[in-house]
VOPAGU-2260 file (C-alpha; in pm, 1 decimal, decimal comma):
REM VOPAGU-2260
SITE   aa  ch    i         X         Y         Z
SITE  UNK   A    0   13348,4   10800,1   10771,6
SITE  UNK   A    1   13062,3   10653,6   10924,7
SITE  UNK   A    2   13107,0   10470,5   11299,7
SITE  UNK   A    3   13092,3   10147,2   11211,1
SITE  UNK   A    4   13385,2   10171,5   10949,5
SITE  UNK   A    5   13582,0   10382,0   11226,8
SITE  UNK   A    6   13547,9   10120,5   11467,3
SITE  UNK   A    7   13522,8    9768,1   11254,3
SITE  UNK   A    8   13836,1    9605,1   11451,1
SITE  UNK   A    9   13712,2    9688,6   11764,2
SITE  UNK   A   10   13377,4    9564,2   11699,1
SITE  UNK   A   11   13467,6    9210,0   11529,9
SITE  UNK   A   12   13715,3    9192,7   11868,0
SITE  UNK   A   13   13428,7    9229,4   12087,2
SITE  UNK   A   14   13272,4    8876,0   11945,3
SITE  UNK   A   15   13637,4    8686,1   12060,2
SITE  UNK   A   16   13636,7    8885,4   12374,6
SITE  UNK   A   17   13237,4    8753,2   12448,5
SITE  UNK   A   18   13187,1    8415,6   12322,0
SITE  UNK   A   19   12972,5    8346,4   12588,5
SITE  UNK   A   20   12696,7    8623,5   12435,6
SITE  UNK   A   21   12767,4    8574,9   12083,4
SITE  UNK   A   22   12742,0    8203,2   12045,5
SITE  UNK   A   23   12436,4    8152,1   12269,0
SITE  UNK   A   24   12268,7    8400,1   12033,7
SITE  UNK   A   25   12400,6    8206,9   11674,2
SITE  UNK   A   26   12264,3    7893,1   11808,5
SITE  UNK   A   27   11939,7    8082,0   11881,3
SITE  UNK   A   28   11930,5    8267,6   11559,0
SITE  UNK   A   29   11978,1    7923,5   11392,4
SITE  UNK   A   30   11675,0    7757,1   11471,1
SITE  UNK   A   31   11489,5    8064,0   11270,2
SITE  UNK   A   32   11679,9    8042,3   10944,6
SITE  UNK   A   33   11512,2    7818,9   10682,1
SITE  UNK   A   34   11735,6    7541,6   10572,5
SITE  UNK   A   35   11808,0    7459,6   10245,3
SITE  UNK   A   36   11724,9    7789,0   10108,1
SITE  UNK   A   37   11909,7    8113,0   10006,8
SITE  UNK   A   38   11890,7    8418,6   10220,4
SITE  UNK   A   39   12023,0    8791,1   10234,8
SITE  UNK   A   40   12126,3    8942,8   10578,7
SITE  UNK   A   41   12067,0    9327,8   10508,5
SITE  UNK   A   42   12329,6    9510,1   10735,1
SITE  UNK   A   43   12553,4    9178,0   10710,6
SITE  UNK   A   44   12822,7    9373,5   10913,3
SITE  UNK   A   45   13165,9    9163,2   10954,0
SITE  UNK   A   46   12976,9    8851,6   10867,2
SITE  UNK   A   47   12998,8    8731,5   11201,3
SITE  UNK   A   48   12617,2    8534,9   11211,5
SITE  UNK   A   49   12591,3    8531,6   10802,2
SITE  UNK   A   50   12904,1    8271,7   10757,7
SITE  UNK   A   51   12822,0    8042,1   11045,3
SITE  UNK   A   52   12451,2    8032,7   10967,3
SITE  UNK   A   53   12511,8    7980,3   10564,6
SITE  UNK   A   54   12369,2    8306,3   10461,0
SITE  UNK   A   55   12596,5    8391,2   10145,5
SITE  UNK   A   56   12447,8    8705,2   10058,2
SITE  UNK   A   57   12435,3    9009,9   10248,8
SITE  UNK   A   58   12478,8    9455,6   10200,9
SITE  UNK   A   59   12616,2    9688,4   10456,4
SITE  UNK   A   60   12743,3   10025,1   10441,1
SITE  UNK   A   61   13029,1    9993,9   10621,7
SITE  UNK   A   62   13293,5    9946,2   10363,4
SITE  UNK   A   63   13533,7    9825,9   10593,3
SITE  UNK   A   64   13290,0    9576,3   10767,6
SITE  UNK   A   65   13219,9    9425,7   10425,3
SITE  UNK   A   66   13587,9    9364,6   10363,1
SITE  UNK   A   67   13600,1    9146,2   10689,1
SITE  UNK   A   68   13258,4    8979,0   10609,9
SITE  UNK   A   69   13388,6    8871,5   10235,9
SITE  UNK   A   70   13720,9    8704,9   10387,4
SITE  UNK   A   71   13443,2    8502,3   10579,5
SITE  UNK   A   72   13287,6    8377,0   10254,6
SITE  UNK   A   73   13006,2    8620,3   10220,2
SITE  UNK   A   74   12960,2    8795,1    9872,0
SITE  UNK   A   75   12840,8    9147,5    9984,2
């Protein structure tokens, strides 16, 4: 089991514990992504920047990362 799929809670938790990182850095990363387009984020994770930034696509090995990331609408 890699890291990432022992520790998937702990890292989607750290996002709610630091809003004041995280959405500085999705407003940032939004003025970069093409609108109107389609796009793949490759190591999609939880789908915490893919689903606010519209990018429906995305791979990641963590099996239990892409479980979280799907909920958020993101076919991985």
């Amino acid at each position: 089991m890699n890291i990432f799929d022992r520790y998937y809670k702990k890292y989607d938790a750290w996002y709610d514990r630091n809003k004041f990182i995280y959405l500085p850095e999705l407003k940032v990363l939004n003025n970069f992504i093409p609108q109107g387009g389609r796009g793949l984020e490759i190591g999609v994770g939880i789908g915490r920047f893919a689903a606010p930034l519209n990018i429906i696509i995305g791979i990641d090995p963590s099996n239990n990362m892409i479980e979280i990331a799907r909920r958020r609408g993101v076919n991985v």
